[in-house]
Structures are given as C-alpha cells and as structure tokens.
Backbone bond lengths (Angstrom), bond angles and torsions (degrees), N, CA, C in turn:
res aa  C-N    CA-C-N  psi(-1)  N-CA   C-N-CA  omega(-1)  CA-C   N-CA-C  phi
1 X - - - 1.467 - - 1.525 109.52 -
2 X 1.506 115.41 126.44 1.372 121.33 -159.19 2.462 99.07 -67.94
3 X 1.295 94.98 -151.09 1.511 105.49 -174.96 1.077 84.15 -95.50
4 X 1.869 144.58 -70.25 0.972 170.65 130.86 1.609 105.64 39.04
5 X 1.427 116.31 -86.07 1.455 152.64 157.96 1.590 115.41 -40.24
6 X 1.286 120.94 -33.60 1.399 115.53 163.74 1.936 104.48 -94.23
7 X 1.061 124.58 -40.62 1.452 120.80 167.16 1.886 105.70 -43.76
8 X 1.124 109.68 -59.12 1.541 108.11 172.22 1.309 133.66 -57.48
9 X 1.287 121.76 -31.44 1.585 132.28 141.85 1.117 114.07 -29.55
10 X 1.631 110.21 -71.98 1.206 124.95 -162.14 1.491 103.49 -60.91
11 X 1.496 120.80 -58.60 1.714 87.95 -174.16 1.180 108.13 -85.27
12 X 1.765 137.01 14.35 1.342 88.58 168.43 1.637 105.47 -102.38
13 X 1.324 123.92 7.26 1.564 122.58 151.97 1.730 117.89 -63.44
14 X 1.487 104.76 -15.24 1.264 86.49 -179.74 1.635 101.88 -111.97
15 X 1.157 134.87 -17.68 1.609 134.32 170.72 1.704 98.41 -61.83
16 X 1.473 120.67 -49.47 1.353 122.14 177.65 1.646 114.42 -46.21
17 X 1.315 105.92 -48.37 1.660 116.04 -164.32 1.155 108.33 -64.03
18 X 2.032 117.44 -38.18 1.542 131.79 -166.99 1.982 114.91 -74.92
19 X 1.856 88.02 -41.69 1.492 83.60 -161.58 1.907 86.42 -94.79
20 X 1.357 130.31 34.30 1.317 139.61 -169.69 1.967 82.30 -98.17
21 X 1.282 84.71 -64.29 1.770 112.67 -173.33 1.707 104.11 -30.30
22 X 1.533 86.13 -76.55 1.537 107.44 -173.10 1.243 109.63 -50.22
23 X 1.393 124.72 -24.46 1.668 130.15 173.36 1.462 129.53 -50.23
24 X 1.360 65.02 -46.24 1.750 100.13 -167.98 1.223 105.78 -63.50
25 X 1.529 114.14 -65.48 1.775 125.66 177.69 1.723 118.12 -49.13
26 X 1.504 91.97 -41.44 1.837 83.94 -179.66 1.237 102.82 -73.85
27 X 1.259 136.75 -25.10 1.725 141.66 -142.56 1.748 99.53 -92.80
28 X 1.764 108.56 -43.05 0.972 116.46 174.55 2.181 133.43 -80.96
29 X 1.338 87.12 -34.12 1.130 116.80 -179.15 2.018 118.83 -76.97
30 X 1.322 125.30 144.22 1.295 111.62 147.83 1.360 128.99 -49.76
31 X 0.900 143.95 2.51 1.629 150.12 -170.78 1.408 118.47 -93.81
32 X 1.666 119.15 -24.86 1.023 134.57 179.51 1.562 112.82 -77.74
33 X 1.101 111.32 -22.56 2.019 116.28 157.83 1.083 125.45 -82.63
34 X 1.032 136.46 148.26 1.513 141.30 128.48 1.225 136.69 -106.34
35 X 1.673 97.13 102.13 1.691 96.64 175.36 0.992 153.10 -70.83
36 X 1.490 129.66 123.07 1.394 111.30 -159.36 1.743 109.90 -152.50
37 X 2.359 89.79 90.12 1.656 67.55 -150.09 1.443 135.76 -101.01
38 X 1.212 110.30 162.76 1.745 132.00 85.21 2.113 98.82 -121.10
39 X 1.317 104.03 -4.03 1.021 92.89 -174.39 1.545 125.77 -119.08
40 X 1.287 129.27 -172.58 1.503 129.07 -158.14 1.743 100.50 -152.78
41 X 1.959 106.76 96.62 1.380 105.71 163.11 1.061 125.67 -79.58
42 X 1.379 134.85 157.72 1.613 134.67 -170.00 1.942 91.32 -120.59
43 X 1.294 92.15 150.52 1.668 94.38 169.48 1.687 91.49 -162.42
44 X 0.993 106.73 20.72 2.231 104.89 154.98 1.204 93.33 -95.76
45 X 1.515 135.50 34.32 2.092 112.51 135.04 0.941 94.51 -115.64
46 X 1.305 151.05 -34.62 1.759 134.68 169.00 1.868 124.11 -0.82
47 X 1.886 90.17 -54.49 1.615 88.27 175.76 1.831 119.55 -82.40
48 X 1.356 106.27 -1.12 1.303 104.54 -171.09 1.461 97.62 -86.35
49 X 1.524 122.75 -49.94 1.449 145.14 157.13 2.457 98.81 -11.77
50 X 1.731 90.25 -59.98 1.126 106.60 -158.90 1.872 102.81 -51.46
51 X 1.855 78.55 -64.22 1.435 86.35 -174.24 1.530 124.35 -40.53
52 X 1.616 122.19 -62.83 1.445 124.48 160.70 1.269 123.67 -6.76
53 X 1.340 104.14 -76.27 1.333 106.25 -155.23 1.942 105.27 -73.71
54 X 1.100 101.44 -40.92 2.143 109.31 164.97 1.502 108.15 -64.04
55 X 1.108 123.49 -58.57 1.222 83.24 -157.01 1.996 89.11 -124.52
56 X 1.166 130.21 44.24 1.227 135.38 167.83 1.458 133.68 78.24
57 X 1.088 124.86 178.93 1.742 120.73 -149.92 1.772 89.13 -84.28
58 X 0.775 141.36 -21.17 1.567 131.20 -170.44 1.594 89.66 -78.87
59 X 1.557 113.10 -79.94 1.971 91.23 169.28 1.012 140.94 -19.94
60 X 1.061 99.50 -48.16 1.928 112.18 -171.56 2.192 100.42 -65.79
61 X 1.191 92.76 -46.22 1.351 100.82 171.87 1.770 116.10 -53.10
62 X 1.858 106.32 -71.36 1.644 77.28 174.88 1.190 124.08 -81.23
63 X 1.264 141.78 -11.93 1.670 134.52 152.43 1.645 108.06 -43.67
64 X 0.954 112.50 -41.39 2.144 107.34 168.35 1.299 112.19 -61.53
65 X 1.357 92.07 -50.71 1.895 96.25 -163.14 1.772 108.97 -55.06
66 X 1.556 103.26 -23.69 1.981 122.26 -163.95 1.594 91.61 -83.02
67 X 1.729 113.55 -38.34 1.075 89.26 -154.58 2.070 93.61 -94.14
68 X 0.969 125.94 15.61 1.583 139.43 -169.56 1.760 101.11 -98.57
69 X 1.650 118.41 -40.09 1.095 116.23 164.11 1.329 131.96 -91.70
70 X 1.479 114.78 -2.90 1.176 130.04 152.46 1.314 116.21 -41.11
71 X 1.625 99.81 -66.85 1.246 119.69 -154.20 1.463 109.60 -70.02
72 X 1.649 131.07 -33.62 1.354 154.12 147.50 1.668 112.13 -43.63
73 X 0.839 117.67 -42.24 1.480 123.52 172.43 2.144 106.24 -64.65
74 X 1.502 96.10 -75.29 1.198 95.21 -178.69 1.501 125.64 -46.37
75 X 1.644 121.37 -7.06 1.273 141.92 -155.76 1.321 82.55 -90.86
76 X 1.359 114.47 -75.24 1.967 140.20 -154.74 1.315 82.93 -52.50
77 X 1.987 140.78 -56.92 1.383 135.60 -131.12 1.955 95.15 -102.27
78 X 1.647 105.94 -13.67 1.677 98.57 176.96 1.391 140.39 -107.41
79 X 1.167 114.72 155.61 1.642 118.29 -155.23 1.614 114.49 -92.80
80 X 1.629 99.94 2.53 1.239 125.81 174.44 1.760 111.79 -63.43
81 X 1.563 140.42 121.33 1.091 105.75 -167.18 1.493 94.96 -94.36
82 X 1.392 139.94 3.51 1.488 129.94 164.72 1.310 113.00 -66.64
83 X 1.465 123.38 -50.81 1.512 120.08 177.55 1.765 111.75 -38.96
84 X 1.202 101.40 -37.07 1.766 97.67 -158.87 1.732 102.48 -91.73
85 X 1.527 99.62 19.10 1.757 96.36 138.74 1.407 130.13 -103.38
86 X 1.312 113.45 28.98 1.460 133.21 176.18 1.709 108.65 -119.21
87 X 1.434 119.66 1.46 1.180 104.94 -177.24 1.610 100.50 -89.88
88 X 1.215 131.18 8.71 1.847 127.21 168.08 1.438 82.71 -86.19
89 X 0.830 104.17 145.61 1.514 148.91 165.92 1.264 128.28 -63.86
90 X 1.299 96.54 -30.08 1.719 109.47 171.12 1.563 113.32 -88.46
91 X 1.543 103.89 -1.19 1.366 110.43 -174.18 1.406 103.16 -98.16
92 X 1.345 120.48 -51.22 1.504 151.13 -144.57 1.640 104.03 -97.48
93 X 0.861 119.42 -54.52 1.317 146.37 179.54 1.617 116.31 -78.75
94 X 1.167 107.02 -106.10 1.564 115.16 177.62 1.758 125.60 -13.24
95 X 1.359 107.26 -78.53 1.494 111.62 156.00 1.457 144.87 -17.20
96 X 1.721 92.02 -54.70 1.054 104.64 152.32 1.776 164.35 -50.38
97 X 1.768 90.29 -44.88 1.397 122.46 146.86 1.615 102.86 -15.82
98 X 1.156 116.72 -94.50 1.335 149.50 -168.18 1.268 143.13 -38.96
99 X 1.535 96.52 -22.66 1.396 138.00 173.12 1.589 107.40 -52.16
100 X 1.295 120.35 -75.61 1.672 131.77 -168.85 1.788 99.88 -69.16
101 X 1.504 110.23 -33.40 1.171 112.49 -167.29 2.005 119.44 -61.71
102 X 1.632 91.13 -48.60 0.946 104.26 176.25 1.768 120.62 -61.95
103 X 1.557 101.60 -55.24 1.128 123.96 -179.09 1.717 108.86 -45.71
104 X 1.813 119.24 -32.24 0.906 95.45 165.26 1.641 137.86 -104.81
105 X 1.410 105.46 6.34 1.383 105.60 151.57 1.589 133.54 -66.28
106 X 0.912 120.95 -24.95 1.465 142.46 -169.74 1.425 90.13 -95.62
107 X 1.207 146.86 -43.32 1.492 138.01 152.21 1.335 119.69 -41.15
108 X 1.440 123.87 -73.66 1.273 147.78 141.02 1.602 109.19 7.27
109 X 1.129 107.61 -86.19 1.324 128.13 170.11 1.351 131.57 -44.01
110 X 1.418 124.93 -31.58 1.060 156.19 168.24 1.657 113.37 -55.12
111 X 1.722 91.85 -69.29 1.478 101.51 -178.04 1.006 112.61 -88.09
112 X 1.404 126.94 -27.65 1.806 94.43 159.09 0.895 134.50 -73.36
113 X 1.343 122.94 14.38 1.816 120.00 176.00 1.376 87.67 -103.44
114 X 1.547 140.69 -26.97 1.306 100.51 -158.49 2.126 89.77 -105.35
115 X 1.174 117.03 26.12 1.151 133.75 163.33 1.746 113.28 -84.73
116 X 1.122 92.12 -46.24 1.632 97.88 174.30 1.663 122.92 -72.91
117 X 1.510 72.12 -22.34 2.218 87.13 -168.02 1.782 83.11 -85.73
118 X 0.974 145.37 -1.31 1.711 145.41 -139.85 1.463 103.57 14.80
119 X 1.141 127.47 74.57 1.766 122.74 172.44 1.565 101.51 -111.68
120 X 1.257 102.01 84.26 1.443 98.47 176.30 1.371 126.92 -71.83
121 X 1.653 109.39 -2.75 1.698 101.28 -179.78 1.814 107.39 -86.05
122 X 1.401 103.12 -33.80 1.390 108.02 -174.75 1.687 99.54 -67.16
123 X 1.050 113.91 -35.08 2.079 109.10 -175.35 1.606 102.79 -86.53
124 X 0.923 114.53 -24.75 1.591 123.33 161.09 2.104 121.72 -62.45
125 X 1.523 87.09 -37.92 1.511 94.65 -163.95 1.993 91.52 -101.36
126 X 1.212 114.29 21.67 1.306 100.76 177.68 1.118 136.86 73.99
127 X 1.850 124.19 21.76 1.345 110.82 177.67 1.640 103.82 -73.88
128 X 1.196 126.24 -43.89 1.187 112.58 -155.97 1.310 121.10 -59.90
129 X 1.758 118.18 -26.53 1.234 130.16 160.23 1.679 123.63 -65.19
130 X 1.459 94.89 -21.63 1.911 96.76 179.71 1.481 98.06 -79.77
131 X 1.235 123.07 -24.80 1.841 110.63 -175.19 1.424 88.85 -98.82
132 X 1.267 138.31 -22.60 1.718 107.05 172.00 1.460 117.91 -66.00
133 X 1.183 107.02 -44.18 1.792 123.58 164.62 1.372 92.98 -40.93
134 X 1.139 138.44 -66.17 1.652 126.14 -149.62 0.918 107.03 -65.11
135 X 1.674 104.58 -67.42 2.047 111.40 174.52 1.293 132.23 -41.39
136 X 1.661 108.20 -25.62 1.665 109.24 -176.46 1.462 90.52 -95.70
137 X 0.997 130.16 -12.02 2.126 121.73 169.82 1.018 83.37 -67.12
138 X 1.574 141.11 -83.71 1.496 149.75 -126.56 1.195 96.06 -85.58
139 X 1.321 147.34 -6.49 1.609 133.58 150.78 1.285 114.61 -68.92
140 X 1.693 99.83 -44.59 1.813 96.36 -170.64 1.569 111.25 -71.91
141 X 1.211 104.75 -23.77 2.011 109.36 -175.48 1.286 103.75 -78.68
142 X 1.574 126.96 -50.22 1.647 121.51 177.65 1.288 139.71 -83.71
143 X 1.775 103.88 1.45 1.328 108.85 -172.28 1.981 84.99 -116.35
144 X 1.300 111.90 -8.95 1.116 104.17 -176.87 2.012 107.72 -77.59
145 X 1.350 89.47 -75.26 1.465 103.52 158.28 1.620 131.03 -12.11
146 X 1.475 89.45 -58.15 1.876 104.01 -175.41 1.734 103.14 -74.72
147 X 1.486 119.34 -40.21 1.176 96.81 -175.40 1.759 103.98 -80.53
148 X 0.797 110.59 -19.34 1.954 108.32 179.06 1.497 102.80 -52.64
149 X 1.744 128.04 -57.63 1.160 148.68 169.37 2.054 99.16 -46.32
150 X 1.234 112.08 -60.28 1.514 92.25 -164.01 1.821 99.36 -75.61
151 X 1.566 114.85 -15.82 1.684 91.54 -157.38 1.424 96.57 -91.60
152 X 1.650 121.80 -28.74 1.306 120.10 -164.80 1.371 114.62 -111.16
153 X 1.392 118.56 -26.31 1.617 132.83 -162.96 1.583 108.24 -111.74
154 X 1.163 118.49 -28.48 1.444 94.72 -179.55 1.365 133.83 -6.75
155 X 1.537 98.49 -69.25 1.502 109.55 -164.68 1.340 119.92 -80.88
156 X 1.188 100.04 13.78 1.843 102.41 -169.81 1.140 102.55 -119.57
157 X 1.779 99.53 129.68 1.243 113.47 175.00 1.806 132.69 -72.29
158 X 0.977 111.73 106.03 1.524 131.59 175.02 1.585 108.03 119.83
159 X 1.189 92.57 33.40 1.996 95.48 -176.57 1.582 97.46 -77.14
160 X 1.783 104.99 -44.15 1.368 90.79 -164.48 1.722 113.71 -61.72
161 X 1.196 103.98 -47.47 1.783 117.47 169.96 1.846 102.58 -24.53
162 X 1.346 109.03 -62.21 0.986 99.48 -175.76 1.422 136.70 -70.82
163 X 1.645 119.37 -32.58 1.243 117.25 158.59 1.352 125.68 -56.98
164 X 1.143 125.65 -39.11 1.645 138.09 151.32 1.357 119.77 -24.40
165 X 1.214 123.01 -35.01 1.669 145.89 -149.83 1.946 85.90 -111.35
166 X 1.894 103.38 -66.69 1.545 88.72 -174.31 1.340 118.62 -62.26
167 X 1.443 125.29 -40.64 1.418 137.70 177.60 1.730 99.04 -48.07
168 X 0.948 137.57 -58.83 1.653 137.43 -165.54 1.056 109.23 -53.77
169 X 1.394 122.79 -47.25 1.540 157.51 -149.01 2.020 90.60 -80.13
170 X 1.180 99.81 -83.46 1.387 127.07 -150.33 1.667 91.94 -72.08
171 X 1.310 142.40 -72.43 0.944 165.04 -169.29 1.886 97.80 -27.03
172 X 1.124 108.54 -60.64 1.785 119.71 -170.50 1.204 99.78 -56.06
173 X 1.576 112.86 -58.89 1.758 136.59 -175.13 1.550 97.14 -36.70
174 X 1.580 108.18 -63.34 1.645 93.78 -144.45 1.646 88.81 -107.15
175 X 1.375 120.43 8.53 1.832 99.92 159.18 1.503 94.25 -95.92
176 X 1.248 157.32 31.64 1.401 146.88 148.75 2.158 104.94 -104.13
177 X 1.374 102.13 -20.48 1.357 88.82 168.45 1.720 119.52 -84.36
178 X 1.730 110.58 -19.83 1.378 121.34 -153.82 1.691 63.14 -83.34
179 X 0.911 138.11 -63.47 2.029 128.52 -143.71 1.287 92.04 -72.16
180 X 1.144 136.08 -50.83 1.798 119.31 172.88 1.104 124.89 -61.10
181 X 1.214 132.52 -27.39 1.291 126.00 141.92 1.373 161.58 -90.21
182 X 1.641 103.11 -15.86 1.146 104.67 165.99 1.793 120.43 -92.83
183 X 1.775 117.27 -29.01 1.007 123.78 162.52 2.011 120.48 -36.80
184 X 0.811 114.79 -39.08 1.551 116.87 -172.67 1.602 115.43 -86.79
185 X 1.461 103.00 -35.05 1.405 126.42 175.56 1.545 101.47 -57.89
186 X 1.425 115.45 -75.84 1.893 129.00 179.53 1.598 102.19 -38.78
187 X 1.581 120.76 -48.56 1.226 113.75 -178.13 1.607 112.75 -59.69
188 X 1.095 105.75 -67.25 1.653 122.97 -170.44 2.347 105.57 -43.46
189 X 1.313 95.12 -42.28 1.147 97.23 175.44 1.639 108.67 -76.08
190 X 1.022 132.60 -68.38 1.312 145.50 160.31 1.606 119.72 -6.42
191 X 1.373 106.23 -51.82 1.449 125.84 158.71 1.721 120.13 -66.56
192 X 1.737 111.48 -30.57 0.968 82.84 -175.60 1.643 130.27 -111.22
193 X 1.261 77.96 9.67 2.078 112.34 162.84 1.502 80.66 -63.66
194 X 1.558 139.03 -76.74 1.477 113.19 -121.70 1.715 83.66 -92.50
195 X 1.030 130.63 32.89 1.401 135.16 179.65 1.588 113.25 41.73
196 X 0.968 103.48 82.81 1.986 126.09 -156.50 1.503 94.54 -147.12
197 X 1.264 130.73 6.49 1.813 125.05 162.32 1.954 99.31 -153.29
C-alpha cells in the first residue's frame, strides 16, 4: 500500500469517525432540531451529507446507517408519542442509508463535469458541494416523508394534503441550512487534504 493510499484511508477513517460522532450528538441530543413553530428543522443529516461527499459513498452509508439507528433508538427510549413513529425501521433506518450515498454521487458528478469543462471558479466556489447538500436534504425529506405516509398514513384521509404542506414548508428551510453549512465545510476540508491551508 503506497504513502498516497494509506494517507487516503486515513482521512477517510477519520472524516467517517468525526461526522459518525457529530451524528450521533445531533441524532441523540436536542440540538439536532430547530424549532420554529408550527414547525421542526432537522440538521443531524448535515454530517452524513458531509461525510459522502469527503470521504465517499461507503461513509456516507455507515454515518446514515448510525444516524438511522440513532434515530430508532431515540424513538423506542421516548415519551414523545410522534417520535415512536420512527421506531419501524423502514422509517428510522432505511431513508437514512441513502443520504451520504446519494449526496455523494451528485457531488461526484458535479465536479467532474466542471473539471472537464476546467471552470475553476464554479469548483472553487462550491457548486458541486451545493448540489450534494441539496440531494442529500431531498433524500432525507422524501424518503423520510414517503415511508411515514406508506407505513403509518396510507389510509388516512388528508395525510397526503398534509405531507404536501410539511414537505413545502420544511424542504426550502433545511436545503438552505444543509448549503450553509455543509458547502463551506466540503470546501475547507477538501482543500485541506490537497494541502492548500
């Protein structure tokens, strides 16, 4: 294994281990919301978002998967009766997966086109990280949502109305917090892998 190839291990065992951490704390903790009401922002997928796109779709995966049993745990341990529609698995879990995964193709994808196009201000100025940010919000809000709707709501009339209403609502909110925060983060790290700070 070259110098190269163990340096690359290394941070992405250690970007994995950090935004694992940070998962954990928002996922577990009050800190991971923001209330604002009638409504309730989430920013414990931000680090899963993070992980993906730095250090690749296998991270992004177990940083999802931590923060999916997090979220199932805190369900089973609360007295909240909304939480304890997160203790299925398909709610808590599943969705989650998908988050870092996606987020880092849509990164991925991003910067190598504008690598090919050579636009170094746009790969400099963060698009490729502003559409991984978006896509890994818009996994966690629609895959979250849809399974809440198929496991618990189906049959009830005006569920869809209402997810429609939270999705509109919530959706804008927390893909303008995921791009302020995770956009600057991907750069700053990104730079300081290629030893550029």
């Amino acid at each position: 294994m070259t110098d190269m190839n163990v340096s690359k291990s290394t941070r992405t065992m250690t970007v994995t281990g950090l935004m694992l951490a940070m998962t954990l704390i928002l996922t577990l903790t009050p800190i991971g919301f923001i209330q604002v009401p009638p409504i309730s922002i989430t920013i414990m997928h931000l680090p899963v978002i993070i992980a993906g796109m730095i250090a690749g779709p296998i991270s992004g995966f177990i940083v999802g998967l931590g923060m999916g049993l997090a979220s199932m745990f805190r369900a089973i341990t609360s007295v909240n009766p909304a939480d304890k529609l997160f203790v299925n698995p398909l709610v808590s879990v599943l969705p989650r997966v998908f988050i870092g995964v996606t987020s880092y193709y849509a990164y991925t994808l991003v910067r190598g086109a504008l690598i090919k196009l050579k636009n170094k201000d746009l790969l400099q100025g963060g698009l490729a990280a502003t559409v991984g940010a978006l896509t890994g919000t818009l996994t966690n809000t629609v895959l979250v949502l849809g399974m809440l709707w198929l496991v618990h709501f189906a049959n009830e009339t005006g569920a869809i109305a209402f997810f429609i209403s939270v999705l509109s609502i919530n959706v804008v909110i927390e893909v303008i917090v995921a791009i302020i925060v995770c956009v600057p983060v991907a750069i700053v790290i990104e730079r300081m892998a290629r030893g550029r700070y």
